[in-house]
Jmol script that loads the backbone (N, CA, C; Angstrom):
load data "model"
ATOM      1  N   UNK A   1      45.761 118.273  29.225  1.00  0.00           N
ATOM      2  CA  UNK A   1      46.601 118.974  30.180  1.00  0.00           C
ATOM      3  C   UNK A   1      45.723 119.675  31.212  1.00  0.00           C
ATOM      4  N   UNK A   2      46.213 119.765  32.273  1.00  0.00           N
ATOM      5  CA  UNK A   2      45.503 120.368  33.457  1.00  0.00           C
ATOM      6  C   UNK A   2      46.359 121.428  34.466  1.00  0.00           C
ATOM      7  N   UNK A   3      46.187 121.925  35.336  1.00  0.00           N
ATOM      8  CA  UNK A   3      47.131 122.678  36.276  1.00  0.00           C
ATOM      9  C   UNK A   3      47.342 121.412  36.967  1.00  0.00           C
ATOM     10  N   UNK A   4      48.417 121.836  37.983  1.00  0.00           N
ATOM     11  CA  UNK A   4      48.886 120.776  39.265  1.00  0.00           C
ATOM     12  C   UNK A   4      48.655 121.614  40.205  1.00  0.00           C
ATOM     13  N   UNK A   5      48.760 120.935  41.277  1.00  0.00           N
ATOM     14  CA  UNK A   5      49.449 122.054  42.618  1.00  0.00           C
ATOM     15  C   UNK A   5      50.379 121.040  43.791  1.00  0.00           C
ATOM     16  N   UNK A   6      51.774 121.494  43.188  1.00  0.00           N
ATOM     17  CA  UNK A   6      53.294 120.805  43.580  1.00  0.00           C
ATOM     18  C   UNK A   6      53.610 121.015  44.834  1.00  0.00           C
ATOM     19  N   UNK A   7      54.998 120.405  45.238  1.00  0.00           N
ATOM     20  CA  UNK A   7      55.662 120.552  46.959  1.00  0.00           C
ATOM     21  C   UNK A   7      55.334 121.623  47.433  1.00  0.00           C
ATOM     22  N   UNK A   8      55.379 122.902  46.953  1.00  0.00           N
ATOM     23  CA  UNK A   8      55.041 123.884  47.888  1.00  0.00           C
ATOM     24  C   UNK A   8      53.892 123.956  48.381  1.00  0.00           C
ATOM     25  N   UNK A   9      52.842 123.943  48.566  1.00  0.00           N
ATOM     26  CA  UNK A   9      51.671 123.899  48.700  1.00  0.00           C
ATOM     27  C   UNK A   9      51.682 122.654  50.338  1.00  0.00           C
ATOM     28  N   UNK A  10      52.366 121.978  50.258  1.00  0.00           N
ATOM     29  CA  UNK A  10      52.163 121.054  51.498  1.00  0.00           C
ATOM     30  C   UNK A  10      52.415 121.315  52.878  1.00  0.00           C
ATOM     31  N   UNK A  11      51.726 121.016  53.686  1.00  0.00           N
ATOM     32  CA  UNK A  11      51.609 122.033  55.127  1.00  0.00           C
ATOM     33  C   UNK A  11      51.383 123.415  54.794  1.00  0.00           C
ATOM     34  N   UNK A  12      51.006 124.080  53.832  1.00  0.00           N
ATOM     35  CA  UNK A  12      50.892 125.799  53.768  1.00  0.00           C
ATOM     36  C   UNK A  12      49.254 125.809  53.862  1.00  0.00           C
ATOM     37  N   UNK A  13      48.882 125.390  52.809  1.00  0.00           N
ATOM     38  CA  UNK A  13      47.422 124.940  52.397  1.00  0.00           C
ATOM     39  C   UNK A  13      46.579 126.384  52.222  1.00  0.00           C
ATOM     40  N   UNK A  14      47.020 127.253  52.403  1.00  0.00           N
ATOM     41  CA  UNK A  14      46.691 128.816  52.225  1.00  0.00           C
ATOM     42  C   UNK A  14      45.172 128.921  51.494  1.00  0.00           C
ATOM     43  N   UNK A  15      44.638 127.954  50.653  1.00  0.00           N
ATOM     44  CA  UNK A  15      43.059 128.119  49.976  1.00  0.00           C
ATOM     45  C   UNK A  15      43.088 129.067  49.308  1.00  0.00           C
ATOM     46  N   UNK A  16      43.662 130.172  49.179  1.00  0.00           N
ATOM     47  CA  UNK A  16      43.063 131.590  47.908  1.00  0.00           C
ATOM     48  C   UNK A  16      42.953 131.096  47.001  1.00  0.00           C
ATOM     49  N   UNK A  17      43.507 129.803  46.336  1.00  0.00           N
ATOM     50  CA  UNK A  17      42.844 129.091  45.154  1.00  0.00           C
ATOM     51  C   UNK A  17      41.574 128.553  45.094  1.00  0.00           C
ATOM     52  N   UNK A  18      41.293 128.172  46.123  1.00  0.00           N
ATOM     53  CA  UNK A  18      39.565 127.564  46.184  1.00  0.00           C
ATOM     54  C   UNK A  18      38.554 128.531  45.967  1.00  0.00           C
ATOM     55  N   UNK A  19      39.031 129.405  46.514  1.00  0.00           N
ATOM     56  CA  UNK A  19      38.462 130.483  46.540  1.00  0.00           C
ATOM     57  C   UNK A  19      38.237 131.228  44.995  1.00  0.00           C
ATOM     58  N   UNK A  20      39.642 131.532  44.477  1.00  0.00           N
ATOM     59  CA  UNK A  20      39.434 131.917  43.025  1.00  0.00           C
ATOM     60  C   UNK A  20      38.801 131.094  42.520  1.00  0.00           C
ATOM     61  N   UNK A  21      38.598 129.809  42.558  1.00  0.00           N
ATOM     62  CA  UNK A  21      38.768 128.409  41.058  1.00  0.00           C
ATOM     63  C   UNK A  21      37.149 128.712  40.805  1.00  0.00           C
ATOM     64  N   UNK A  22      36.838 129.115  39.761  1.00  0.00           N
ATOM     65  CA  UNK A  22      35.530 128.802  39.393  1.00  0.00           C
ATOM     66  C   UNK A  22      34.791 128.009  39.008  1.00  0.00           C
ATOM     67  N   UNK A  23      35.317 126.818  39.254  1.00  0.00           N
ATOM     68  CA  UNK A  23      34.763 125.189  39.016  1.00  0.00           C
ATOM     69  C   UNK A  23      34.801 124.329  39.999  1.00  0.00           C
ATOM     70  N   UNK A  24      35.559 125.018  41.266  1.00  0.00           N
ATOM     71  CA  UNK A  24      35.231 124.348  42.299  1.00  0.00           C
ATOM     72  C   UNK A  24      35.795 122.853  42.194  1.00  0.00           C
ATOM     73  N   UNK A  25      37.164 122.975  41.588  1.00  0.00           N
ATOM     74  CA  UNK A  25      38.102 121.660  41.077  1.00  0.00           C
ATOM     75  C   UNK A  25      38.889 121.694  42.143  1.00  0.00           C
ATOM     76  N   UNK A  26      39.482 122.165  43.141  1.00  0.00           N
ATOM     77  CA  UNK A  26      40.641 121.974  44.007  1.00  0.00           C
ATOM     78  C   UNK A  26      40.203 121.586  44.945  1.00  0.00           C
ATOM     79  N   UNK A  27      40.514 120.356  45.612  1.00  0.00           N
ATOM     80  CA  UNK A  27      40.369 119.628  47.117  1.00  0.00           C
ATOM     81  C   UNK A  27      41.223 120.150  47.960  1.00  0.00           C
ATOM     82  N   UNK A  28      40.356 119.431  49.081  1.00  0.00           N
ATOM     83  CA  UNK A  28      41.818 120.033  50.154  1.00  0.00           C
ATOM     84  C   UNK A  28      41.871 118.522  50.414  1.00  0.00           C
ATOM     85  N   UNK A  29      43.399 118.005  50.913  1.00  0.00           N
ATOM     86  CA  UNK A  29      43.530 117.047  51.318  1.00  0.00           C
ATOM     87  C   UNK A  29      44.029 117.301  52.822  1.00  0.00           C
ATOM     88  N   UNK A  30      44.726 116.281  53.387  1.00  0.00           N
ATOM     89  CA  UNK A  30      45.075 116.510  54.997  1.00  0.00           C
ATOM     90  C   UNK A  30      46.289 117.699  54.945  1.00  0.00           C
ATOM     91  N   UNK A  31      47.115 117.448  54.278  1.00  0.00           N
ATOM     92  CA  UNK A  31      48.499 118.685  54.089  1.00  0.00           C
ATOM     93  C   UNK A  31      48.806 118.838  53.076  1.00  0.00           C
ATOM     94  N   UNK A  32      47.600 119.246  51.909  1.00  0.00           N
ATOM     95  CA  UNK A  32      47.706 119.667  50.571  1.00  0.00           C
ATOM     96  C   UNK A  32      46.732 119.675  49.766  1.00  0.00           C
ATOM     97  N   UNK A  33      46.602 120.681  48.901  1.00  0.00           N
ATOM     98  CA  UNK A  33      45.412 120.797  48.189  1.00  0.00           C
ATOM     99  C   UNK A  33      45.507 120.092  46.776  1.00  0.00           C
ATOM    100  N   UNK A  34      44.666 119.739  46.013  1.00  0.00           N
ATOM    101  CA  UNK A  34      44.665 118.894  44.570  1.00  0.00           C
ATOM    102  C   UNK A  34      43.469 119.440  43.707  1.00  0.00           C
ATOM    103  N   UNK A  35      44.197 119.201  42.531  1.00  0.00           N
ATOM    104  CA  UNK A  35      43.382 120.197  41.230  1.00  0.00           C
ATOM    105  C   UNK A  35      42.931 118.930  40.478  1.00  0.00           C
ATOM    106  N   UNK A  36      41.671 118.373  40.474  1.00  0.00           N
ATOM    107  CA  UNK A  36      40.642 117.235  40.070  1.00  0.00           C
ATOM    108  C   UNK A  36      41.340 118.110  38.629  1.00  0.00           C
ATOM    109  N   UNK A  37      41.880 116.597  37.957  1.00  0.00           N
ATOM    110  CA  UNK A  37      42.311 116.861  36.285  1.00  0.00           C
ATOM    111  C   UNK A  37      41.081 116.783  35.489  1.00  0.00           C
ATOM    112  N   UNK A  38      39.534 116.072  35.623  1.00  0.00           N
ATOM    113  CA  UNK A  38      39.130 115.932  34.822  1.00  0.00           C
ATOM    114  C   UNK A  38      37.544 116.822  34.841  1.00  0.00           C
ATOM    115  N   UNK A  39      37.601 117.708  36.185  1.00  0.00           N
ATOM    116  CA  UNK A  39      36.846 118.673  36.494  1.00  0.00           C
ATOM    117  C   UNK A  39      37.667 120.022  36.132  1.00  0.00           C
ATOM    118  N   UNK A  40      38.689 120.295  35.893  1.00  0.00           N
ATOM    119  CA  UNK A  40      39.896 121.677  35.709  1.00  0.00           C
ATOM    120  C   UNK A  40      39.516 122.022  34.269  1.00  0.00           C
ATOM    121  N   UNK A  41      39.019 122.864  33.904  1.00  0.00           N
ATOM    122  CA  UNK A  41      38.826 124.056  32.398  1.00  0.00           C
ATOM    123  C   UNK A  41      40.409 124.792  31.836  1.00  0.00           C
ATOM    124  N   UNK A  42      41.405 124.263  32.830  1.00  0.00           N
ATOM    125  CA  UNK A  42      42.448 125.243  32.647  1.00  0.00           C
ATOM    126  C   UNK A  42      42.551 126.870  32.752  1.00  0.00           C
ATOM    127  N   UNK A  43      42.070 127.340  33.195  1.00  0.00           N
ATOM    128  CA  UNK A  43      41.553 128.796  32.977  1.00  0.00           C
ATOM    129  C   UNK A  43      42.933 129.142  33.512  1.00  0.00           C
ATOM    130  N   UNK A  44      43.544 128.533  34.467  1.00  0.00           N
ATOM    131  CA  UNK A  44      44.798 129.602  35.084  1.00  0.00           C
ATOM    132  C   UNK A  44      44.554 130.631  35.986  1.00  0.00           C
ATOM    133  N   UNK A  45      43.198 130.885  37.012  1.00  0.00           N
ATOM    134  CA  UNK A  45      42.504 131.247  37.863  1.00  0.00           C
ATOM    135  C   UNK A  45      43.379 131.225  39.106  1.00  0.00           C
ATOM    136  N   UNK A  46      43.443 130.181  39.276  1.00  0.00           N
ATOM    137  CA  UNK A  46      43.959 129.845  40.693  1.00  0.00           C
ATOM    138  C   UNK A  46      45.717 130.044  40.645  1.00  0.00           C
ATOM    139  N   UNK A  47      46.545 129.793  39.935  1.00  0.00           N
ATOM    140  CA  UNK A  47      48.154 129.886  39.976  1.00  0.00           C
ATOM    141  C   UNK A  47      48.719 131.948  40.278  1.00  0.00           C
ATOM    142  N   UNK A  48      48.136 132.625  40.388  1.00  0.00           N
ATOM    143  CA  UNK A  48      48.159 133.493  40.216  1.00  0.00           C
ATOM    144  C   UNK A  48      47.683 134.392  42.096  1.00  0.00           C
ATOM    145  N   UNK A  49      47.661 133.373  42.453  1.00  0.00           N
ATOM    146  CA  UNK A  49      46.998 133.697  44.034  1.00  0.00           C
ATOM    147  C   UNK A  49      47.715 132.363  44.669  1.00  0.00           C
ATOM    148  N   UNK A  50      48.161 131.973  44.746  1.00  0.00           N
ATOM    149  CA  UNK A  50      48.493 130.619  45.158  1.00  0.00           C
ATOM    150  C   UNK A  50      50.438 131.799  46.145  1.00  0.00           C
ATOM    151  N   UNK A  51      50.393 131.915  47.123  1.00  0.00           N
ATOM    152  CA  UNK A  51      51.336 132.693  48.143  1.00  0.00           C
ATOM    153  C   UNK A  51      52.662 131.784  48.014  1.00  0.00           C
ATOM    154  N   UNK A  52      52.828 130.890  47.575  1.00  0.00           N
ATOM    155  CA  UNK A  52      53.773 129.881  47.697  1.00  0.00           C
ATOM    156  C   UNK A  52      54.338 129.338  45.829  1.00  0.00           C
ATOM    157  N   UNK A  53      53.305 129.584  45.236  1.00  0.00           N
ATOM    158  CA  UNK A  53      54.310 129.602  44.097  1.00  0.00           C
ATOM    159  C   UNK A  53      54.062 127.613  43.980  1.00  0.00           C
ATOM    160  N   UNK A  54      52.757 127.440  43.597  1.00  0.00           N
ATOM    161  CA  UNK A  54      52.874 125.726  43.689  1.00  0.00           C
ATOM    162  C   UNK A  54      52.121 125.376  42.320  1.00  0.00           C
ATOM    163  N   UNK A  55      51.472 126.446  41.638  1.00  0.00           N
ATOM    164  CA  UNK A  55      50.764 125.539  40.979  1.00  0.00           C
ATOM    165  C   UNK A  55      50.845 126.514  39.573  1.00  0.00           C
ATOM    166  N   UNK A  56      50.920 124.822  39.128  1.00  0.00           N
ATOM    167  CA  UNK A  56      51.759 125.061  37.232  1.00  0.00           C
ATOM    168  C   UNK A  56      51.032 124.314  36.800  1.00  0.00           C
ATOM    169  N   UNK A  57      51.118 124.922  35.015  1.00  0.00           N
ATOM    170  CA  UNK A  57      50.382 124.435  34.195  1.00  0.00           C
ATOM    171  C   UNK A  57      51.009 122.869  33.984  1.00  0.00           C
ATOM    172  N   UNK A  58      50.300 121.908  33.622  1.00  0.00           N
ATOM    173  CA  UNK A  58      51.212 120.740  33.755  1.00  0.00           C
ATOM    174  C   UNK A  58      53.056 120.749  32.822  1.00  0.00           C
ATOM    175  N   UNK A  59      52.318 121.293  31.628  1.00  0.00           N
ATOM    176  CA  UNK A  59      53.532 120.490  30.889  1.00  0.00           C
ATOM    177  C   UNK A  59      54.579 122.059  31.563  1.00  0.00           C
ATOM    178  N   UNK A  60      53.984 123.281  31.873  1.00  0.00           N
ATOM    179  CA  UNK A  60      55.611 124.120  33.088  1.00  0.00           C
ATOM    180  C   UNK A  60      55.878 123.488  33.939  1.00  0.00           C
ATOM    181  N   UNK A  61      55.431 122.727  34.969  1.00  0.00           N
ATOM    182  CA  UNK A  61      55.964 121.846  36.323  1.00  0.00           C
ATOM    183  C   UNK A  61      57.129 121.527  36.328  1.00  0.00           C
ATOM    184  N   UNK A  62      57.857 122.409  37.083  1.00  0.00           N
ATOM    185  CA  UNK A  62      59.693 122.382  37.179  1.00  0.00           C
ATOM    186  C   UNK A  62      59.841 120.789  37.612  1.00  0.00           C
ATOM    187  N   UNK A  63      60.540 120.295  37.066  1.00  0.00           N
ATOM    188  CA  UNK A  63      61.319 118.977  36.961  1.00  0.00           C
ATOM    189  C   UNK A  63      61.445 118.002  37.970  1.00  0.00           C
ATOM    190  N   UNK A  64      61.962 119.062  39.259  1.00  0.00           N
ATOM    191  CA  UNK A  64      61.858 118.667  41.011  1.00  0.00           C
ATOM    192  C   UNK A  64      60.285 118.223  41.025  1.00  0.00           C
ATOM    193  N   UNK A  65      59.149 119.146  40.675  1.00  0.00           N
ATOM    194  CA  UNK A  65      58.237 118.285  41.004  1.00  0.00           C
ATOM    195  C   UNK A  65      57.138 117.819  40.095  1.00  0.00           C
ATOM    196  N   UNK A  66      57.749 117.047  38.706  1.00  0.00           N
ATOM    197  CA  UNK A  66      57.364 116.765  37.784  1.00  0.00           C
ATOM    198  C   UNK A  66      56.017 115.828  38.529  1.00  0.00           C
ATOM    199  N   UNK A  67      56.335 115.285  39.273  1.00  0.00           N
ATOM    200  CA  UNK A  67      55.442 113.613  39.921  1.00  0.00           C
ATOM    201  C   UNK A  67      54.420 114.251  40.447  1.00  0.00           C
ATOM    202  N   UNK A  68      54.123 115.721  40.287  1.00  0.00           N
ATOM    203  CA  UNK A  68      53.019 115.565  41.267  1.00  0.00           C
ATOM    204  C   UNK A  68      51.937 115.903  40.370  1.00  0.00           C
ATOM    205  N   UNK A  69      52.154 115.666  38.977  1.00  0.00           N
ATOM    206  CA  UNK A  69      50.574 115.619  38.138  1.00  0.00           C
ATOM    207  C   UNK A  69      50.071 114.723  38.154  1.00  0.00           C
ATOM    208  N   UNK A  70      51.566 113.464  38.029  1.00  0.00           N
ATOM    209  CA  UNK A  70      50.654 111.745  38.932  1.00  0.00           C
ATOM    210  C   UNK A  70      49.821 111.883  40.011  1.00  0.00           C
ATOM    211  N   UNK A  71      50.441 112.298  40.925  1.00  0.00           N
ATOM    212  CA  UNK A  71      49.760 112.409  42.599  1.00  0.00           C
ATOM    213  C   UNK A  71      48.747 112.990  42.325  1.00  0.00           C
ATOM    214  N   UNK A  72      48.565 113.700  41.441  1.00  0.00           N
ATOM    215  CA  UNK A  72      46.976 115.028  41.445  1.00  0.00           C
ATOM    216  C   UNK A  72      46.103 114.124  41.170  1.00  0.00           C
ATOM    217  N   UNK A  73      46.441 113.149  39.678  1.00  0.00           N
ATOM    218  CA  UNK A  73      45.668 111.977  39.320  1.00  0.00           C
ATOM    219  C   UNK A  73      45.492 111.230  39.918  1.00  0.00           C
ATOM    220  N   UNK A  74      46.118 110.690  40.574  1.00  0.00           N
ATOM    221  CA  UNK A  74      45.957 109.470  41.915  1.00  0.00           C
ATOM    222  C   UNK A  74      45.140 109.590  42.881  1.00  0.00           C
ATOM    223  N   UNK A  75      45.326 110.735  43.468  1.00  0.00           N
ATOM    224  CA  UNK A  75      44.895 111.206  44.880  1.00  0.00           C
ATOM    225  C   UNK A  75      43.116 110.914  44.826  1.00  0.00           C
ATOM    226  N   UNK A  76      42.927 111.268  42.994  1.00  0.00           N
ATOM    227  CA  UNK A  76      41.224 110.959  42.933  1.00  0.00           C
ATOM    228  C   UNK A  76      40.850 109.767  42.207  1.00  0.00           C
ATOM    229  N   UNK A  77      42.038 108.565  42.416  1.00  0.00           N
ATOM    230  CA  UNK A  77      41.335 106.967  42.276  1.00  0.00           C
ATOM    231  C   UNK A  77      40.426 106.510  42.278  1.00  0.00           C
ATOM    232  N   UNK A  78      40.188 107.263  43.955  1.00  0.00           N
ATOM    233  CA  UNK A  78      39.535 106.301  44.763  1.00  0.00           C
ATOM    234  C   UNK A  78      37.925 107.346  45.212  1.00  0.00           C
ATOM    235  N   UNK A  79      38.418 108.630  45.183  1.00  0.00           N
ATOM    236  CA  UNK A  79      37.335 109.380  44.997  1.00  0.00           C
ATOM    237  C   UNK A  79      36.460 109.643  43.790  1.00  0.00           C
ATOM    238  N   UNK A  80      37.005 109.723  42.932  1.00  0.00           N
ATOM    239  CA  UNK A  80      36.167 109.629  41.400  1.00  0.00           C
ATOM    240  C   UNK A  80      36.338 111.019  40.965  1.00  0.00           C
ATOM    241  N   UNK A  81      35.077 111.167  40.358  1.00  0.00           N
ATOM    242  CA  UNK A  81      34.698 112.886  39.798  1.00  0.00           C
ATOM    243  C   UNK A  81      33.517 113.005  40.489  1.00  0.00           C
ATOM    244  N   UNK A  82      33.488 113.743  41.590  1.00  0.00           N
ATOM    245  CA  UNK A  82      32.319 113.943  42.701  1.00  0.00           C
ATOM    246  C   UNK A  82      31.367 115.631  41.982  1.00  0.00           C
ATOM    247  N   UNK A  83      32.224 115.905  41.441  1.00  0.00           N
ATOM    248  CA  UNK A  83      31.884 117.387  40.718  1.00  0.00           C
ATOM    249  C   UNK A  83      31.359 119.184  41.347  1.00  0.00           C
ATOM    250  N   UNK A  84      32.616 118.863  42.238  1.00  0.00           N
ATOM    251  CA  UNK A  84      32.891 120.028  42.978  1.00  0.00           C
ATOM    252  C   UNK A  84      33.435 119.703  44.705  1.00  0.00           C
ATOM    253  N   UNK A  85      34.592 120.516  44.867  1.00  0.00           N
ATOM    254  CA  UNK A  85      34.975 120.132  45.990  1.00  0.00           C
ATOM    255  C   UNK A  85      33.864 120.606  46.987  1.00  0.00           C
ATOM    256  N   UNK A  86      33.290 121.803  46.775  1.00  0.00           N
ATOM    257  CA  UNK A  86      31.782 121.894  47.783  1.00  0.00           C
ATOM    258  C   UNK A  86      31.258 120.372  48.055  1.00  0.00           C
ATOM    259  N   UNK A  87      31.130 119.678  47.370  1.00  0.00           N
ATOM    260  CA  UNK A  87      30.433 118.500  47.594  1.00  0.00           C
ATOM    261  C   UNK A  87      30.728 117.318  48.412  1.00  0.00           C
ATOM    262  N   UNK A  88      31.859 117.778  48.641  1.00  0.00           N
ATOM    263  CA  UNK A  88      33.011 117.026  49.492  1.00  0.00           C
ATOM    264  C   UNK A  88      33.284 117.118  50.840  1.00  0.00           C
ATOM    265  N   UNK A  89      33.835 118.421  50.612  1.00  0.00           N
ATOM    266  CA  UNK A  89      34.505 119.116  52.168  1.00  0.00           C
ATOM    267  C   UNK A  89      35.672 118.270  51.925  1.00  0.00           C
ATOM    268  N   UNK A  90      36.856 118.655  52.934  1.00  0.00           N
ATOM    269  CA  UNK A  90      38.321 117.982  53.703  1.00  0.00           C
ATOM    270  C   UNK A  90      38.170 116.738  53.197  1.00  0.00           C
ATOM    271  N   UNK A  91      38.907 116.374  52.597  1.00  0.00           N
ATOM    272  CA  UNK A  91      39.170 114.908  52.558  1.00  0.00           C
ATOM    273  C   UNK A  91      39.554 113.567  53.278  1.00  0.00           C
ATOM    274  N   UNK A  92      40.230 113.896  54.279  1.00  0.00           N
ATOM    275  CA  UNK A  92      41.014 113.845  55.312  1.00  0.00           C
ATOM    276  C   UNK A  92      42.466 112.917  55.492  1.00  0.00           C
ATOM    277  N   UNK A  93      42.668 113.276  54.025  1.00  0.00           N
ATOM    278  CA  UNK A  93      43.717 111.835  53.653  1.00  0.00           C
ATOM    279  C   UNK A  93      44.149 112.960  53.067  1.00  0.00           C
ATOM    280  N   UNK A  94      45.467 112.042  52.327  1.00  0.00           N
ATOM    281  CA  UNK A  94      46.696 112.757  51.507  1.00  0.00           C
ATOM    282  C   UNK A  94      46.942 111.284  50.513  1.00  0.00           C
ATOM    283  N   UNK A  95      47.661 111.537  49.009  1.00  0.00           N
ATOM    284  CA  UNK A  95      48.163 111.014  48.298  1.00  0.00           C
ATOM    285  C   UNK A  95      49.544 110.478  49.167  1.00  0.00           C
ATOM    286  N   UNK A  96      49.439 108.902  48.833  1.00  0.00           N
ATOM    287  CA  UNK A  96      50.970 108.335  50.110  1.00  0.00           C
ATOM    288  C   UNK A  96      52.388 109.299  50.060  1.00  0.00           C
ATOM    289  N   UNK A  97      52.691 109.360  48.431  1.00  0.00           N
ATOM    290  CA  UNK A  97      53.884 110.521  48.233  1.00  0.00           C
ATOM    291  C   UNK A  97      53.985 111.752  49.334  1.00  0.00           C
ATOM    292  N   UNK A  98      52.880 112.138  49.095  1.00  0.00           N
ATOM    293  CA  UNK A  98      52.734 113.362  50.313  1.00  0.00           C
ATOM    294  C   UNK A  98      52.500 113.303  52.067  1.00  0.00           C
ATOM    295  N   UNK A  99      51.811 112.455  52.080  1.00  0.00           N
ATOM    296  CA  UNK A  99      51.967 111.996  53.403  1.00  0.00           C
ATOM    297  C   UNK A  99      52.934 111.026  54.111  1.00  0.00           C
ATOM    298  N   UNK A 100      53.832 110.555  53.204  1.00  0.00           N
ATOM    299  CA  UNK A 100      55.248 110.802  53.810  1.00  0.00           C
ATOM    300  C   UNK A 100      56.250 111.814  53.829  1.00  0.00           C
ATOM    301  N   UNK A 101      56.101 112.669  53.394  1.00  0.00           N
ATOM    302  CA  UNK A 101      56.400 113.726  53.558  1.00  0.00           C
ATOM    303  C   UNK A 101      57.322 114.374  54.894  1.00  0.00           C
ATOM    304  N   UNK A 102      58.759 115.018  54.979  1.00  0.00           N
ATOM    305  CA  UNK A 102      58.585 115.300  56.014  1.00  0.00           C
ATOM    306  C   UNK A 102      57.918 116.709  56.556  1.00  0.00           C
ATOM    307  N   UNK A 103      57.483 117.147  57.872  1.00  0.00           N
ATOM    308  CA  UNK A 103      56.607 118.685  57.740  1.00  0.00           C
ATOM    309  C   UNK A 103      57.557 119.757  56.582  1.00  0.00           C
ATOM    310  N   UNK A 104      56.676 120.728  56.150  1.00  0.00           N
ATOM    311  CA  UNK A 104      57.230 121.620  55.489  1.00  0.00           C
ATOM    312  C   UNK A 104      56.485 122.625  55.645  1.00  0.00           C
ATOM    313  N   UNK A 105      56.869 124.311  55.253  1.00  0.00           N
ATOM    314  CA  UNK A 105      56.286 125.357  55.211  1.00  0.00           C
ATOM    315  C   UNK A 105      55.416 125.726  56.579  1.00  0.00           C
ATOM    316  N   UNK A 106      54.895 126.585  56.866  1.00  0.00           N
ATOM    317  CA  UNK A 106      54.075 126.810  57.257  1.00  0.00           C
ATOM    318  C   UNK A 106      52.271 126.562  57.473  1.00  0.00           C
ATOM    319  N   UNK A 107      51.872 125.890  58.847  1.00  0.00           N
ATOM    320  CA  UNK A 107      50.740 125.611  58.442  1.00  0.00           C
ATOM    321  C   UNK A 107      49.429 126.681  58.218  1.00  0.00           C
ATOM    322  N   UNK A 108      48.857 126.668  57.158  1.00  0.00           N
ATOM    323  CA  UNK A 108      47.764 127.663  56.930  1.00  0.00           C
ATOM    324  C   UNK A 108      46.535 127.286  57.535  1.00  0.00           C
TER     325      UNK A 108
END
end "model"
wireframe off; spacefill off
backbone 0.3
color backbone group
């Protein structure tokens, strides 16, 4: 089990989680951030600062956005385990689910 970070979070992108995460597990993508499942300790660091209310422990993830522990997994297919979003920077893509998306929230 891992955290997620669900619909709310898209177009907000607010970061105080990157900031908390002490493993340096959360990406940013183009209009949403993602919690690398197999870099995440679970600590529960980051849900607690998150302004929007997006990110749940997997098996809490309200129902509406059960799919996005898939998308969290997905989103790093194709990226791998790079082992820290420092190492990265912006991604500049989005998981397809999300980038069809229509706009939402506020952009951060």
């Amino acid at each position: 089990m891992t955290y997620v970070i669900a619909q709310p979070c898209v177009d907000v992108m607010d970061k105080a989680c990157i900031e908390e995460c002490p493993v340096d597990c959360i990406y940013e993508g183009e209009r949403a951030m993602y919690i690398h499942p197999d870099e995440c300790v679970d600590c529960g660091a980051c849900a607690p600062v998150c302004p929007v209310e997006a990110i749940y422990y997997e098996s809490e993830t309200p129902e509406e956005w059960e799919d996005y522990a898939r998308i969290n997994v997905e989103f790093f297919e194709e990226l791998g385990t790079p082992g820290g979003s420092r190492n990265v920077g912006p991604i500049g893509k989005d998981h397809p689910a999300v980038a069809v998306l229509e706009p939402q929230g506020q952009p951060g």
